[in-house]
C-alpha positions as CSV (number, residue, x, y, z in Angstrom):
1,X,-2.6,20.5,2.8
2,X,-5.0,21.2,-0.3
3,X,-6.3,18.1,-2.3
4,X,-3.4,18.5,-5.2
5,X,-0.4,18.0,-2.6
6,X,-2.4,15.4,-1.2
7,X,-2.5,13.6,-4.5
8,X,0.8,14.5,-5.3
9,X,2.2,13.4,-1.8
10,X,-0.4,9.6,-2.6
11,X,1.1,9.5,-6.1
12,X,4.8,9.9,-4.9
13,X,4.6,7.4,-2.6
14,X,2.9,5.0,-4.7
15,X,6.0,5.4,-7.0
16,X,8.4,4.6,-3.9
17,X,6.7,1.9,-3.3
18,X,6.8,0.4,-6.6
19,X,10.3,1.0,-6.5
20,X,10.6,-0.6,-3.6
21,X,9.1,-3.3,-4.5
22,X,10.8,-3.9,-7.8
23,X,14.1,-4.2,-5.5
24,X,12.8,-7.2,-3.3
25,X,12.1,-9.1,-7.0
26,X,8.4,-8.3,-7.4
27,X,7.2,-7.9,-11.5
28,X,5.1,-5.0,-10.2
29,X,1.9,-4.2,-13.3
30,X,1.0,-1.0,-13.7
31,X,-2.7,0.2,-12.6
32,X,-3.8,-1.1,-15.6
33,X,-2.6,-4.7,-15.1
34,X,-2.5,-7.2,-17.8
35,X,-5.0,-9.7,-15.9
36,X,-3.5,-12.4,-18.8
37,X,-0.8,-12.6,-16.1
38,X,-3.4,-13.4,-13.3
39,X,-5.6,-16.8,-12.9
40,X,-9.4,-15.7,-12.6
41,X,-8.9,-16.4,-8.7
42,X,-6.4,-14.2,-8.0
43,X,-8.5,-11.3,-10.2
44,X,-11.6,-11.9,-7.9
45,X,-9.2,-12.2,-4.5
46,X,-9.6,-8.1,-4.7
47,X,-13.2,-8.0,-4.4
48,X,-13.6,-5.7,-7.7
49,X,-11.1,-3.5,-5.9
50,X,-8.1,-1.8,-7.4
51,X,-5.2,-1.6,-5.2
52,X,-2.9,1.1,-6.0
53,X,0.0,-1.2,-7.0
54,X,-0.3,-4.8,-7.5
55,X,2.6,-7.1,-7.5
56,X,3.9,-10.8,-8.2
57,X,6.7,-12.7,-7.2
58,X,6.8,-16.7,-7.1
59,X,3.7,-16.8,-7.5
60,X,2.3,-14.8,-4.7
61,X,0.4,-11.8,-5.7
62,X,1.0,-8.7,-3.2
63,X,-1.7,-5.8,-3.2
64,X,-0.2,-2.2,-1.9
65,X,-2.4,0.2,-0.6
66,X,-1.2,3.5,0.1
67,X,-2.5,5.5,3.2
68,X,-1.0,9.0,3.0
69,X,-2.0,12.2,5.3
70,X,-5.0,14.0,4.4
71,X,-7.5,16.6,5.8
72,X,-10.6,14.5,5.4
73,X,-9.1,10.8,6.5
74,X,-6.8,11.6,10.3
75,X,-5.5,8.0,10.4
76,X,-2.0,8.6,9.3
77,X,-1.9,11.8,11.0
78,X,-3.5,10.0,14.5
79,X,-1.2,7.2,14.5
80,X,1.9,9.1,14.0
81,X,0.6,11.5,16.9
82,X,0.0,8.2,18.7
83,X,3.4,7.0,18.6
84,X,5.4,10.0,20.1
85,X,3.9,8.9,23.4
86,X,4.7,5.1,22.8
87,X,4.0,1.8,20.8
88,X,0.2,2.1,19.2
89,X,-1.5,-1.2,18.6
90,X,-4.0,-0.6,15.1
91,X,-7.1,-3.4,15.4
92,X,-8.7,-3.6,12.4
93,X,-11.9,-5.2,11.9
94,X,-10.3,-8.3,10.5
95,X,-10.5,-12.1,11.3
96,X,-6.7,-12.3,10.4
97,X,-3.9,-9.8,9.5
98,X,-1.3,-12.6,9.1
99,X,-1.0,-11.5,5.5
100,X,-0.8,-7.9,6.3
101,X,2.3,-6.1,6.3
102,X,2.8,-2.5,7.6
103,X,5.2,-0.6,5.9
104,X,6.7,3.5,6.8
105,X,8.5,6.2,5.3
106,X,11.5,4.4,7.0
107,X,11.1,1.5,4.5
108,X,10.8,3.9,1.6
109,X,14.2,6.2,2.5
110,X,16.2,6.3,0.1
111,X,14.1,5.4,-3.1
């Protein structure tokens, strides 16, 4: 995989999951947000970081990263290998994932 299908393959699923997204009710902004529809605590909650989509709904503000397959980062790659063999448990250096939600291709088909 060279670094422009790599982008490509990021970019499409960051368009999925907008779409996604948009279908469970989220306003989703694009990566230029409009930070006149955020409170100054919700701007800083990202640590000066820029998620690739950032969504609102109710009030709650959702941050999407997307992790696709590449050459220089094996995560993806290692955790689908993983799983052929059985369930994989991910521990990430984290004091709490309660507000952490895993999603797959499988929650993307048809988008």
């Amino acid at each position: 995989m060279n670094v422009d299908s790599a982008e490509y393959k990021h970019q499409e699923l960051v368009d999925k999951a907008r779409k996604k997204l948009k279908l469970l009710g989220y306003k989703v902004y694009d990566k230029e947000y409009d930070y006149g529809d955020f409170s100054v605590e919700d701007t800083n909650a990202f640590g000066g970081k820029s998620p690739d989509v950032i969504a609102k709904k109710n009030g709650q503000l959702v941050a999407l990263e997307v992790k696709a397959k590449t050459k220089t980062d094996r995560l993806v790659e290692q955790l689908e290998n993983y799983s052929r063999g059985g369930k994989v448990i991910l521990l990430l250096e984290l004091s709490n994932v309660d507000k952490i939600e895993l999603w797959s291709l499988k929650e993307l088909e048809g988008l």
